[in-house]
N, C-alpha and C positions, 0 to 999 in steps of 0.2 A: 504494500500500500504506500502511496505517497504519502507527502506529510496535510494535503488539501486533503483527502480522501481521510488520513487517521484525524484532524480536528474533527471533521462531518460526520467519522465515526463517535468521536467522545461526545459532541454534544445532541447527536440520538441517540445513544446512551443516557447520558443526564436527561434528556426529555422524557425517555423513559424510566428511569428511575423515578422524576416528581412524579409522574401520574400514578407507579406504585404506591410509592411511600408517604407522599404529602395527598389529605382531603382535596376534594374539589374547593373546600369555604378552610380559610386558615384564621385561626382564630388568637390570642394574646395568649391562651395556655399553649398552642401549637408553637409558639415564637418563645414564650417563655420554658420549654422543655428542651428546646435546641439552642439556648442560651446558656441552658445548666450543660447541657452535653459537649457543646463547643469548649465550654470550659474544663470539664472532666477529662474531654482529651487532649487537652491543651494546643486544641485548634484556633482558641478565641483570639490570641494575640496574632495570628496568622489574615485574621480577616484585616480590611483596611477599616481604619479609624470611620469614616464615611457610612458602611456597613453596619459595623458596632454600632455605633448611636443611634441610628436608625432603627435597628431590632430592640436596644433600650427603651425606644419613646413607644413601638407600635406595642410590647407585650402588655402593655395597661390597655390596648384596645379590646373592644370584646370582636367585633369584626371587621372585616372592612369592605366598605362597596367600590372605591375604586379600583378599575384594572390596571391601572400603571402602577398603584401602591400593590397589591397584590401580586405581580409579576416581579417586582422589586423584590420583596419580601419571601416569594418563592424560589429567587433565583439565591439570594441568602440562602435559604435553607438548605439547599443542593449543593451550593458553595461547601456550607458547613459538613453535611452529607458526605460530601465526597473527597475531603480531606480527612475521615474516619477510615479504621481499617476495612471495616463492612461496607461504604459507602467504594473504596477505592476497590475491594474483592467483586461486588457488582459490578461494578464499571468495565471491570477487566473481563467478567465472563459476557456480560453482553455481549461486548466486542468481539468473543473467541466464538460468539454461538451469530453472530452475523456472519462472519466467517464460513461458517458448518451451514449455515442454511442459504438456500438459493435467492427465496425473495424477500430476505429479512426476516427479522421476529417482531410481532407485536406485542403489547400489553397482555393479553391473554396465557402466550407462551411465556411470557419472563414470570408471570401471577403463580401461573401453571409448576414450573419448575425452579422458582426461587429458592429452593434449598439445592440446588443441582449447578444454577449459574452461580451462586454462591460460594461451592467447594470449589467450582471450577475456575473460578478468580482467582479463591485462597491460596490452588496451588501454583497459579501460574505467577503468583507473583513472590511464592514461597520455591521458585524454581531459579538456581542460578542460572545467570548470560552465560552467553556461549564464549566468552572472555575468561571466565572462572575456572580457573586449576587450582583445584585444592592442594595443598600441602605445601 
């Protein structure tokens, strides 16, 4: 794959990850859970200052009706998402099962076999490069 083709790969990947992982309606306890988590994994100081406050000021909200605030806030959360070890083991098996499959996968088959493109992240990214001589 080029490197045009692998971005186009990651970020249908991350599309499909939020429609997995994140509701349709995201609400201040869903911004306020990935704020405790960003922090637990010590991805929080990773986001930009910009970001951070922004998830600050929205988790007091109960919902929100704009789509730009909403896209903003989902694309956070993916952010955060996919700087996690699970978030980056998904990312990597989507890509290896676009790969295996002809016309893509959709939402159904990542839903379908989530625990399968999951190990299959885990190992490919628990596999050393082909640089790696041990000893």
């Amino acid at each position: 794959m080029s490197a045009l083709e692998d971005g186009k790969a990651i970020e249908k990947a991350k599309s499909l990850l939020s429609e997995i992982l994140l509701s349709e309606r995201i609400t201040g306890a869903d911004v306020e859970k990935y704020i405790r988590k960003a922090i637990r994994y010590n991805v929080w100081r990773l986001l930009p200052d910009e970001r951070r406050i922004f998830l600050i000021l929205a988790r007091r909200k109960r919902s929100f009706t704009s789509k730009l605030i909403s896209e903003v806030i989902r694309s956070s959360l993916i952010e955060i998402e996919s700087l996690t070890l699970r978030g980056k083991a998904l990312i990597h098996g989507i890509i290896l099962k676009f790969k295996e499959m002809i016309f893509g996968i959709g939402k159904k088959e990542v839903e379908r076999e989530k625990d399968i493109i999951l190990a299959l992240g885990i190992s490919h990214l628990n596999a050393p490069s082909l640089g790696y001589v041990p000893g």
